[in-house]
C-alpha positions as CSV (number, residue, x, y, z in Angstrom):
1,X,125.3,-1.6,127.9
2,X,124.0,1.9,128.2
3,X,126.9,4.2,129.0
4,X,128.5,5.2,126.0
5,X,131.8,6.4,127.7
6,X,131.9,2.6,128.9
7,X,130.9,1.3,125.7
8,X,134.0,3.2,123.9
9,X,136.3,1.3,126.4
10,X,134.8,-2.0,126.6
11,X,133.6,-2.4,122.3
12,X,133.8,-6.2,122.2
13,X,132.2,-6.3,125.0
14,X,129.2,-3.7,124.1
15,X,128.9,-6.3,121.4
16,X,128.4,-8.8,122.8
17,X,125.9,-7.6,125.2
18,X,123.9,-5.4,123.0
19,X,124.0,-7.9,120.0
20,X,124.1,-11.2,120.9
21,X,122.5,-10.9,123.7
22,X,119.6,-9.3,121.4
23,X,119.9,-12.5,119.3
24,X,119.8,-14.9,122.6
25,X,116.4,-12.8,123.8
26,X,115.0,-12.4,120.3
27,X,115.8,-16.7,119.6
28,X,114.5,-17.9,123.1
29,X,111.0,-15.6,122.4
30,X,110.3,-17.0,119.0
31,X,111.2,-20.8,120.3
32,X,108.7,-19.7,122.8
33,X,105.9,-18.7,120.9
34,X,105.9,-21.3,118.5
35,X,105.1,-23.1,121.3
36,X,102.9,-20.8,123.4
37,X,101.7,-17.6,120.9
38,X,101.9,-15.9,124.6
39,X,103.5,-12.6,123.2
40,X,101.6,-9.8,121.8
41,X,104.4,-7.5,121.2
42,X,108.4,-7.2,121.8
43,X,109.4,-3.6,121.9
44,X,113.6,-3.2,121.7
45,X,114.6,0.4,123.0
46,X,117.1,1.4,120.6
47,X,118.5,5.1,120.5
48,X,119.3,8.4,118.9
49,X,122.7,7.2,118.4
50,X,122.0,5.2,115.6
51,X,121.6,8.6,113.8
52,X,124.6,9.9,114.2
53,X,125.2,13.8,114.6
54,X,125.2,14.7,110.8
55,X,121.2,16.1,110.4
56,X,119.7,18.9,110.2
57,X,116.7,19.7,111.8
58,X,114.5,17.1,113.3
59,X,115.4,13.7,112.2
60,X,112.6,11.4,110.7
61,X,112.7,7.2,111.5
62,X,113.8,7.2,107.5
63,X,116.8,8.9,108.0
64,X,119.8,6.6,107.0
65,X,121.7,5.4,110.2
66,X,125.1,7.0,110.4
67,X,126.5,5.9,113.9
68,X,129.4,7.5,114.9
69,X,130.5,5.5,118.2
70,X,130.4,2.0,119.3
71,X,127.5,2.2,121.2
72,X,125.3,3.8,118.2
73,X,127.3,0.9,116.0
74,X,125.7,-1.8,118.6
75,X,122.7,-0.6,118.7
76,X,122.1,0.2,114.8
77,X,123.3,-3.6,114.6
78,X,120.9,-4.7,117.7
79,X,117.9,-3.2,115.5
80,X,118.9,-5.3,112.2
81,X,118.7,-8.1,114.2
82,X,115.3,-7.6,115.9
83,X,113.6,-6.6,112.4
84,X,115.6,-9.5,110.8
85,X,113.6,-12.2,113.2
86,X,110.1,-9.9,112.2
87,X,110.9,-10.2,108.6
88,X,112.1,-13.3,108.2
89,X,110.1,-15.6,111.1
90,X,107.2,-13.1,112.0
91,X,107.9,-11.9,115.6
92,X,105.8,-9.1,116.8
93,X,108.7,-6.4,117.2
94,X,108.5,-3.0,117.4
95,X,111.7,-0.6,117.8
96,X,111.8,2.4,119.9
97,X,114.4,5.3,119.2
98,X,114.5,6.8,122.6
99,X,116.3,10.7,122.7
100,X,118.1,11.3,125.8
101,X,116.3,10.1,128.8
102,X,116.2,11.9,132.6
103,X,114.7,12.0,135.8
104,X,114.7,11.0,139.6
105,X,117.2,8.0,139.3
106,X,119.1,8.7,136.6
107,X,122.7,7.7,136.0
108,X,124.7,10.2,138.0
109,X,127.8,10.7,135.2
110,X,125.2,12.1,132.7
111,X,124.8,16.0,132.1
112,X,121.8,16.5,133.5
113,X,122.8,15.1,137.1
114,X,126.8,16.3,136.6
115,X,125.0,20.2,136.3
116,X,122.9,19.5,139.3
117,X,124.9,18.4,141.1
118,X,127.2,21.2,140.7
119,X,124.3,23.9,141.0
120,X,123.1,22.3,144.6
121,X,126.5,22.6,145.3
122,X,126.6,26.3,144.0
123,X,129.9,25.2,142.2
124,X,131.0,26.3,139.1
125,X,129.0,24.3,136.0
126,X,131.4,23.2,133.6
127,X,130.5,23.7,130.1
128,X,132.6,22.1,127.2
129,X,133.3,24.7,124.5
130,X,130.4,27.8,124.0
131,X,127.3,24.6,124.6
132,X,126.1,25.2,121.5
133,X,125.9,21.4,121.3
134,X,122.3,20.5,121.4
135,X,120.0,17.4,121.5
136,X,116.3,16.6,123.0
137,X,115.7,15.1,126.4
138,X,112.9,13.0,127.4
139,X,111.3,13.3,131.1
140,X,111.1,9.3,132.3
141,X,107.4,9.4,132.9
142,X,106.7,10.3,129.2
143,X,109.1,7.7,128.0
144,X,107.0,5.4,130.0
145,X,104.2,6.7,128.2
146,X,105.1,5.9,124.6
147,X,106.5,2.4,125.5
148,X,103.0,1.9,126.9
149,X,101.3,3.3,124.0
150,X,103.3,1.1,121.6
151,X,102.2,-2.3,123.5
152,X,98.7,-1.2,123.0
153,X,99.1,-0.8,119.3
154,X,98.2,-3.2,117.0
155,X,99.7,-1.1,114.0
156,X,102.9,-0.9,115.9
157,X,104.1,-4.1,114.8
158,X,107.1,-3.8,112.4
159,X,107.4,-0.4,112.8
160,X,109.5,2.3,114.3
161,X,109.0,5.3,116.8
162,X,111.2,8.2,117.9
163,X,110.4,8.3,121.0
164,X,111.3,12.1,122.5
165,X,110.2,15.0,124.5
166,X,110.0,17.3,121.3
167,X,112.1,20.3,122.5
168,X,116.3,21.0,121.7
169,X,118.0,22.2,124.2
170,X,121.3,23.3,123.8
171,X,124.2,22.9,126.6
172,X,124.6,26.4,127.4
173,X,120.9,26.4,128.3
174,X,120.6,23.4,130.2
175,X,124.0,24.9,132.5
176,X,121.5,28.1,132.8
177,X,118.3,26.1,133.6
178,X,119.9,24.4,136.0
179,X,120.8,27.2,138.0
180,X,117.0,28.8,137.9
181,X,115.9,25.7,138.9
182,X,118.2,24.8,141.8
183,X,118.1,28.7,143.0
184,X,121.7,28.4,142.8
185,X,124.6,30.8,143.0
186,X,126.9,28.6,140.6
187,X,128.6,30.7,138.1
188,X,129.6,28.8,134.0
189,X,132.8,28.0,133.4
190,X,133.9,26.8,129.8
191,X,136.5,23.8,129.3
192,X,138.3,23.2,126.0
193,X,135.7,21.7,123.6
194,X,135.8,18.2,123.4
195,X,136.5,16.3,120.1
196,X,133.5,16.2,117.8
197,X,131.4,17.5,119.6
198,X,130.9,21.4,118.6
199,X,128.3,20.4,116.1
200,X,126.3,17.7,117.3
201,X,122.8,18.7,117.1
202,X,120.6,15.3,118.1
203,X,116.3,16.2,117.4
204,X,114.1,13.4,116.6
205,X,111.1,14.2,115.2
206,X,108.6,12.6,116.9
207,X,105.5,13.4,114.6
208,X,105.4,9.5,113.4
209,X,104.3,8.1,116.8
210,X,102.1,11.5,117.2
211,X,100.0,10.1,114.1
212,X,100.2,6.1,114.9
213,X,100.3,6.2,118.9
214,X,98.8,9.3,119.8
215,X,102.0,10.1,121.5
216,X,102.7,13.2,123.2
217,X,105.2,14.3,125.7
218,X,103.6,16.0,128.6
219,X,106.3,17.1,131.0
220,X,107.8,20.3,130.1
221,X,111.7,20.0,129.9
222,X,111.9,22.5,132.6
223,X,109.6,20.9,134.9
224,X,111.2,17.3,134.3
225,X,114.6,19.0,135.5
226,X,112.8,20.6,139.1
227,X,111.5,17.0,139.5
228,X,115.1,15.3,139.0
229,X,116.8,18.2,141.4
């Protein structure tokens, strides 16, 4: 389960999913290689909802995890158990915590393909509260990147990586980005604010997989958002 509006409607179920069904995968791959020793590496892509939204500045793989929805809460949970089978029987995982992800493809009730949309269609973007709310977002072809880069490092094992395209962009921008980008006429129009929201400032810092992987983004946010238009 990916879609956190989902996952707030459908909990158990998120649960069950992202949890157990991390236990099944993460039980059927040690059964296998006690038989076989056939896997070099298994990389779970966790999320920058495990954070939570109260950091500031970039925040470090350290930081404690302070979810604040049930899909952060499932995955938080889905990484204990994945590090609980490398601690306790040895199984080569590595966790990735992946900041927002887009490009051509992408989920289309996101806010990156909700504002294009709306700019192709020279409607009005809608913007909840002043977009002041900020996180980072991650062209697809760079997370690509970093998932490769961890399954070609031995020192990966056991660890954790942010994963992320190192910029913040707030929502104000992104409504103004997408216009330039689309050549749009679209004007901004601002809805009421939705609930928690006005602070949530979401930055990994991604200088951890810089030093172990030699990880870095290449696609620049703007460029990534031309590409998914």
């Amino acid at each position: 389960v990916a879609d956190v509006p989902f996952a707030m409607k459908s909990p158990a179920y998120t649960l069950q999913q992202n949890v157990m069904g991390t236990e099944a995968l993460m039980a059927a791959v040690l059964e296998t290689q006690t038989r076989m020793h056939c896997f070099k590496r298994v990389v779970v892509q966790s999320s920058e909802s495990v954070y939570g939204h109260a950091f500031p500045g970039k925040i470090p793989e350290d930081a404690t995890l302070n979810p604040t929805n049930i899909y952060g809460a499932s995955k938080a949970a889905q990484e204990l158990v994945a590090r609980s089978y490398y601690h306790a029987y040895g199984l080569p995982v590595t966790i990735i915590r992946s900041s927002t992800l887009f490009g051509p493809g992408m989920r289309q009730n996101q806010v990156v393909t909700i504002f294009l949309r709306q700019a192709l269609r020279n409607q009005p973007i809608t913007v909840h509260g002043e977009g002041k709310q900020s996180r980072d977002f991650n062209y697809l072809d760079d997370a690509v990147d970093g998932i490769l880069a961890v399954l070609g490092c031995d020192a990966a094992t056991g660890d954790v990586f942010n994963i992320a395209g190192d910029n913040e962009v707030s929502v104000i921008e992104l409504a103004h980005l997408c216009i330039e980008v689309t050549g749009s006429r679209s004007d901004i129009q601002h809805l009421p604010q939705r609930p928690g929201e006005a602070d949530l400032h979401l930055t990994p810092n991604i200088t951890h997989a810089r030093l172990v992987l030699d990880y870095q983004p290449q696609v620049p946010f703007a460029d990534g958002l031309a590409r998914t238009a």
